[in-house]
N, CA, C and O atoms as a GROMACS GRO file, in nm:
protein
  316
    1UNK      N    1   5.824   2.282   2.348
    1UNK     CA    2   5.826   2.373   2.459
    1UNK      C    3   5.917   2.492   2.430
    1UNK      O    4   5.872   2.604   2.455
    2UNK      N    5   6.000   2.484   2.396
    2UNK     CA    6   6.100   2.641   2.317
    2UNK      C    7   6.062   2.696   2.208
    2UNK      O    8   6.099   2.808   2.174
    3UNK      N    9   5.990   2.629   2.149
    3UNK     CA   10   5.941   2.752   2.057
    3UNK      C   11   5.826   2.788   2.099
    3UNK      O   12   5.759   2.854   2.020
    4UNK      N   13   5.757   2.751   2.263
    4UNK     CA   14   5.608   2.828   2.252
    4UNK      C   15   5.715   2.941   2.348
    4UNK      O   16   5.647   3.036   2.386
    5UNK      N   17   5.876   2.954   2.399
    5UNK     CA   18   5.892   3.039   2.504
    5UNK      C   19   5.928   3.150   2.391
    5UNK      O   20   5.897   3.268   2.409
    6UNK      N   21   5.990   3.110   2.281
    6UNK     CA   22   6.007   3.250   2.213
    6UNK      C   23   5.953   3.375   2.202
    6UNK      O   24   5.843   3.388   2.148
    7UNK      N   25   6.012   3.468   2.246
    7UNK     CA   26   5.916   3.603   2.264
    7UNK      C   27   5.999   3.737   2.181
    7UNK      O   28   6.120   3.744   2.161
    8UNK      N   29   5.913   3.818   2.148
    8UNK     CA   30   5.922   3.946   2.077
    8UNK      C   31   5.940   4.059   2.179
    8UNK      O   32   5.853   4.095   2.258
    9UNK      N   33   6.044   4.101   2.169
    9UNK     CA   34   6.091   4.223   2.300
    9UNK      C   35   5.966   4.313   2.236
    9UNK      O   36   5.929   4.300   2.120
   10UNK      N   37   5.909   4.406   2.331
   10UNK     CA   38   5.768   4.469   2.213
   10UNK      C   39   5.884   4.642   2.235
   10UNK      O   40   5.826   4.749   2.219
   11UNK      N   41   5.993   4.644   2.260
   11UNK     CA   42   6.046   4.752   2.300
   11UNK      C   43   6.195   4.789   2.188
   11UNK      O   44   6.227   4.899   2.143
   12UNK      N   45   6.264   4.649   2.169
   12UNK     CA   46   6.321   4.659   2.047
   12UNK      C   47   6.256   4.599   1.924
   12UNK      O   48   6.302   4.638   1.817
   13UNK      N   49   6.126   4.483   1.921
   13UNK     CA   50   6.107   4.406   1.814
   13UNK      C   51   6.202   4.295   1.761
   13UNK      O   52   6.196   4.219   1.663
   14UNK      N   53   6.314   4.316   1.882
   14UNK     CA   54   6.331   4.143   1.858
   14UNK      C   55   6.301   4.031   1.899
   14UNK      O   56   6.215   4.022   1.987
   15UNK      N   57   6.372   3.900   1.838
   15UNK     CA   58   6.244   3.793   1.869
   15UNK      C   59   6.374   3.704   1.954
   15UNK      O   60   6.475   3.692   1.884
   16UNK      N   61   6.383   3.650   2.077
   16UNK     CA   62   6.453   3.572   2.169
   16UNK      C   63   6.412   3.479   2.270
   16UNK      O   64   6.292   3.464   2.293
   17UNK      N   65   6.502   3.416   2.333
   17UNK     CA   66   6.430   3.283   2.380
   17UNK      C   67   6.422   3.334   2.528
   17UNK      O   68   6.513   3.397   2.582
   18UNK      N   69   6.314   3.302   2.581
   18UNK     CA   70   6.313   3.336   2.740
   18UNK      C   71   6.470   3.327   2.813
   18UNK      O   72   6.564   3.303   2.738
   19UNK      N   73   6.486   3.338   2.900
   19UNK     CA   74   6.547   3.245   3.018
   19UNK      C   75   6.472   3.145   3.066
   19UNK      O   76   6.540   3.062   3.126
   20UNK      N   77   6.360   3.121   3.062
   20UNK     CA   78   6.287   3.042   3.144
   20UNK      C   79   6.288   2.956   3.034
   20UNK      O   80   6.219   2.864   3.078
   21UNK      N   81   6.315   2.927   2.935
   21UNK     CA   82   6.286   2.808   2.778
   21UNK      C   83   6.480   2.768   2.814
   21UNK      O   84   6.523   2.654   2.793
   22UNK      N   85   6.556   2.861   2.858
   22UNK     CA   86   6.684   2.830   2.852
   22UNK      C   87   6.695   2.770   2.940
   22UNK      O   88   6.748   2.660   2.942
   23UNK      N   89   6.634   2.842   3.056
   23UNK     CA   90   6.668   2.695   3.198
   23UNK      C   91   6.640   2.571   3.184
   23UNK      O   92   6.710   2.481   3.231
   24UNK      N   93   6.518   2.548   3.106
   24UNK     CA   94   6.465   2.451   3.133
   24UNK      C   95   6.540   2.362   3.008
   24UNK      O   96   6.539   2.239   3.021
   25UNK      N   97   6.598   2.414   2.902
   25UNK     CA   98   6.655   2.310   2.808
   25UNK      C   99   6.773   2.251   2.885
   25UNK      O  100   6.805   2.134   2.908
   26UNK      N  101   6.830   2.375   2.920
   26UNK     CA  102   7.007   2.343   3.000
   26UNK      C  103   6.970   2.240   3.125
   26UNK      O  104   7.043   2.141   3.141
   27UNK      N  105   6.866   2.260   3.206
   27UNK     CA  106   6.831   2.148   3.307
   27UNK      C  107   6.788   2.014   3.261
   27UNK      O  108   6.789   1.904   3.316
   28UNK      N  109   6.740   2.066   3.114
   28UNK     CA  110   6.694   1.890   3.104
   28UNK      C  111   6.795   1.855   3.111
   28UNK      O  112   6.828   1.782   3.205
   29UNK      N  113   6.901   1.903   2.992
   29UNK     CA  114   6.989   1.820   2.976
   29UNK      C  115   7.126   1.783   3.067
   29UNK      O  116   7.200   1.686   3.048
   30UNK      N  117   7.140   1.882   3.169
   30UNK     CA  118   7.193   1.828   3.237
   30UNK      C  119   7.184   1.741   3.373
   30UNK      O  120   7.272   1.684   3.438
   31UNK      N  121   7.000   1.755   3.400
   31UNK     CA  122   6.894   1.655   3.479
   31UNK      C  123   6.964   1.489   3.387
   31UNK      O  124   7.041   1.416   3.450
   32UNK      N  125   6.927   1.457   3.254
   32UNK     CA  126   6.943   1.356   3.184
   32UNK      C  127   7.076   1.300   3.192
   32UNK      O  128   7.098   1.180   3.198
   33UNK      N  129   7.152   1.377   3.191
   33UNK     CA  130   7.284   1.329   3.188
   33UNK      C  131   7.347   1.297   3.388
   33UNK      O  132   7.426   1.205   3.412
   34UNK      N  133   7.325   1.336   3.435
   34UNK     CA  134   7.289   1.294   3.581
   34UNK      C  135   7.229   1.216   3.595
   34UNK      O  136   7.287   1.130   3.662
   35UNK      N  137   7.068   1.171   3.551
   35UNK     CA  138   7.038   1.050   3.561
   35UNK      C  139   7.102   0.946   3.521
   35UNK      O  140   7.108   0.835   3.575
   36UNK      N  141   7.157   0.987   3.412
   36UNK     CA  142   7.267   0.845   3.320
   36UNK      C  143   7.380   0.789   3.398
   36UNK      O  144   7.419   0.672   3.399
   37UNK      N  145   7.429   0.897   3.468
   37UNK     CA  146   7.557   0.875   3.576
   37UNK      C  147   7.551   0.808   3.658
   37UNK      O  148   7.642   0.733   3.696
   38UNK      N  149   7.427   0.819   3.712
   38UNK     CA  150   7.383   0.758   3.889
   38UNK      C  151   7.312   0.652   3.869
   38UNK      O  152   7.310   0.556   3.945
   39UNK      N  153   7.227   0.667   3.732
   39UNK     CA  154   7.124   0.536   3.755
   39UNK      C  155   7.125   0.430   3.676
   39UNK      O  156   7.037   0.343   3.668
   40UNK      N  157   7.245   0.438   3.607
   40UNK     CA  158   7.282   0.309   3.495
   40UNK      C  159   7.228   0.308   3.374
   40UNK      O  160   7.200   0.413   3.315
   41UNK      N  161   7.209   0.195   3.326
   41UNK     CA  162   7.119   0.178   3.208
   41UNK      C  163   7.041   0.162   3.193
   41UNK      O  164   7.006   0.086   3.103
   42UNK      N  165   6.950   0.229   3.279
   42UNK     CA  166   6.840   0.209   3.260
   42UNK      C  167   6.746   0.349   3.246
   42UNK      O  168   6.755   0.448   3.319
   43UNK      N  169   6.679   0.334   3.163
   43UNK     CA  170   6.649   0.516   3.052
   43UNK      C  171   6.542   0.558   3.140
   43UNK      O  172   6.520   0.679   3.132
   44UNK      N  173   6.475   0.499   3.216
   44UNK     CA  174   6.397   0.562   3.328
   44UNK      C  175   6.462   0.697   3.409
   44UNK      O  176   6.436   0.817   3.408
   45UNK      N  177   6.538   0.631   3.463
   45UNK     CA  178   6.663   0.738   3.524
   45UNK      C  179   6.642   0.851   3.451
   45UNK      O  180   6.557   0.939   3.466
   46UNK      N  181   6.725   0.841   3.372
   46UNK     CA  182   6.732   0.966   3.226
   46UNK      C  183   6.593   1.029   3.226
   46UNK      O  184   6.593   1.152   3.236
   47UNK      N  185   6.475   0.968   3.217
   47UNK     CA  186   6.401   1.041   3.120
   47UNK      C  187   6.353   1.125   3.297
   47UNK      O  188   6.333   1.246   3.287
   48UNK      N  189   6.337   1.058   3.454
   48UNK     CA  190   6.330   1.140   3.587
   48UNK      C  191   6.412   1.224   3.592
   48UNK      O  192   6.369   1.324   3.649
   49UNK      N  193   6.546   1.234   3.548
   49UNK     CA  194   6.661   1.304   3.576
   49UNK      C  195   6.632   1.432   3.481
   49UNK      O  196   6.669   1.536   3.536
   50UNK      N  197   6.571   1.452   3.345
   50UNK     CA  198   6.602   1.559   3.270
   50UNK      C  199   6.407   1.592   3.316
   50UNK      O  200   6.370   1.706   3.289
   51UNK      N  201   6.316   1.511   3.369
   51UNK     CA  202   6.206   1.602   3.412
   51UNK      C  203   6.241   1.705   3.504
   51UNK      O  204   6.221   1.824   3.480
   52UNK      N  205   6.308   1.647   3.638
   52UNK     CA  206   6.340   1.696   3.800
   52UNK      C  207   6.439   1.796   3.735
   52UNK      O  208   6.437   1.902   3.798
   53UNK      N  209   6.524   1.799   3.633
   53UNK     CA  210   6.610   1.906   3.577
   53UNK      C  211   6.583   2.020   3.534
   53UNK      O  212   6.628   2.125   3.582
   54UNK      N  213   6.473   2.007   3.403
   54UNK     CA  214   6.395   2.062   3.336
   54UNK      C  215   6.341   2.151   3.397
   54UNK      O  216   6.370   2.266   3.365
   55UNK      N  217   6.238   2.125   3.513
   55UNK     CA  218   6.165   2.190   3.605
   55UNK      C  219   6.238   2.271   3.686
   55UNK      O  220   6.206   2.390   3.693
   56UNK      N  221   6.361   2.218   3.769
   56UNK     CA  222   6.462   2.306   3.895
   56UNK      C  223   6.484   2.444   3.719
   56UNK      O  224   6.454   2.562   3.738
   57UNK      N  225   6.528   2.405   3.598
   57UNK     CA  226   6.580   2.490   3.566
   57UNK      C  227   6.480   2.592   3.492
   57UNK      O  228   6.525   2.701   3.458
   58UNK      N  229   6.324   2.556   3.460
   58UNK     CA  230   6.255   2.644   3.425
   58UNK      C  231   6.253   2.744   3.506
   58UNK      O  232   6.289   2.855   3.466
   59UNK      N  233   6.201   2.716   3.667
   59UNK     CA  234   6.179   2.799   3.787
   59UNK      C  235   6.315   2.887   3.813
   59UNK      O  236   6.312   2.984   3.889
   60UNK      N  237   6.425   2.850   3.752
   60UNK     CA  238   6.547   2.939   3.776
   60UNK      C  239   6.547   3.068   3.658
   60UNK      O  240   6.576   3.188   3.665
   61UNK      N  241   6.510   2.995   3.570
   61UNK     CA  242   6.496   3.083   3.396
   61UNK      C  243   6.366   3.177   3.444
   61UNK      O  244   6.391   3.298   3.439
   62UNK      N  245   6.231   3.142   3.491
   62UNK     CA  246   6.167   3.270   3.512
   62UNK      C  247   6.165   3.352   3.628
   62UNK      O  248   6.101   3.454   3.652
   63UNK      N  249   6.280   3.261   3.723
   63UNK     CA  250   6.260   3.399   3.833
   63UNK      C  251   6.367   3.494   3.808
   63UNK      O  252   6.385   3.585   3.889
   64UNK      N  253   6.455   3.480   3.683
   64UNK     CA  254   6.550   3.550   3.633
   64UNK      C  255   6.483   3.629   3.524
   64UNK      O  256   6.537   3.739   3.530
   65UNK      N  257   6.413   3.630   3.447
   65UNK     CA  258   6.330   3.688   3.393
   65UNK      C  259   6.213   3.773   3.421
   65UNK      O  260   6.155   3.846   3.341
   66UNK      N  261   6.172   3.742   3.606
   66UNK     CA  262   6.096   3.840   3.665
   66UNK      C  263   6.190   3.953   3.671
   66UNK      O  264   6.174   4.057   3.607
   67UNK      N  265   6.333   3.917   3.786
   67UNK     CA  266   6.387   3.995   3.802
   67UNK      C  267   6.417   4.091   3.690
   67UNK      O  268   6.387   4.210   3.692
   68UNK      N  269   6.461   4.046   3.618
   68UNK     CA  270   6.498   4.139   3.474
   68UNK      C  271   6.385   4.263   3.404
   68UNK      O  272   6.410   4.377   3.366
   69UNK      N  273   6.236   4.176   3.408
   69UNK     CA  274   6.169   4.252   3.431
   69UNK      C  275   6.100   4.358   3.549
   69UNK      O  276   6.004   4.434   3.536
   70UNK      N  277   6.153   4.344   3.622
   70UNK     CA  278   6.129   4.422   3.780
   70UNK      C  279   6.231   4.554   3.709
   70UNK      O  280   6.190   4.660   3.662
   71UNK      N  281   6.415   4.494   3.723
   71UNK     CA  282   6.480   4.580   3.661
   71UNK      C  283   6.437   4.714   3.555
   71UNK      O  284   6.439   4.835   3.580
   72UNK      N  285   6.406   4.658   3.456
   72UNK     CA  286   6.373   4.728   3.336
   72UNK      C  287   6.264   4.871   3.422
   72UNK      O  288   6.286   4.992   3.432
   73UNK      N  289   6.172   4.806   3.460
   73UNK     CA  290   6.074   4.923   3.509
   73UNK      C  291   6.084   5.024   3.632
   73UNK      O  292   6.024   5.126   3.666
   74UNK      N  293   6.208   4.930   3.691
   74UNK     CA  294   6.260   5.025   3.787
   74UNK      C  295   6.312   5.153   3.673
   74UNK      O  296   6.249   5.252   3.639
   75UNK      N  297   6.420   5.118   3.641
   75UNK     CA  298   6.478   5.198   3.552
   75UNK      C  299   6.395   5.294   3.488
   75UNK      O  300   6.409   5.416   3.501
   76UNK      N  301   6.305   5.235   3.416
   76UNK     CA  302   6.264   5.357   3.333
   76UNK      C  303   6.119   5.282   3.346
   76UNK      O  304   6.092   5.167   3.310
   77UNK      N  305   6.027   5.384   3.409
   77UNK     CA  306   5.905   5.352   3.419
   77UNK      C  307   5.800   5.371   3.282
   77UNK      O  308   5.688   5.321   3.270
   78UNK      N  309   5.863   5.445   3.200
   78UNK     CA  310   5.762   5.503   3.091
   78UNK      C  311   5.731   5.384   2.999
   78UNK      O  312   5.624   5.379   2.938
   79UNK      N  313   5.834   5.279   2.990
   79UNK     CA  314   5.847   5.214   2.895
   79UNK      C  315   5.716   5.135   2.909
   79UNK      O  316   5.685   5.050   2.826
   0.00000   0.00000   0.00000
């Protein structure tokens, strides 16, 4: 899943990871590690905890990445 978010700015030509590939890594892992806390030993937990993570943090990574792109074109429409 992070390397299909990698993208090519087409404005500088560099190559970087969404926010939306970042939310969603940083949510798994801290979804997973929350599950581990609360739900014992048992890896079910973990593997619900870094889905329900994953997901809260994709949807945070691309509505930060709309915005950013909203930004940009405010700014300078030509681009």
């Amino acid at each position: 899943m992070l390397l299909t978010a990698c993208a090519t700015d087409p404005y500088t030509g560099q190559s970087s990871l969404s926010n939306t590939a970042k939310g969603a890594g940083l949510g798994a892992a801290a979804g997973a590690a929350i599950g581990a806390a609360f739900g014992g030993n048992d890896w079910k937990n973990v593997g619900y905890g870094a889905l329900a993570g994953g997901a809260v943090g994709a949807a945070a990574g691309a509505y930060k990445d709309h915005k950013d792109n909203q930004q940009k074109s405010y700014y300078n429409p030509y681009r």
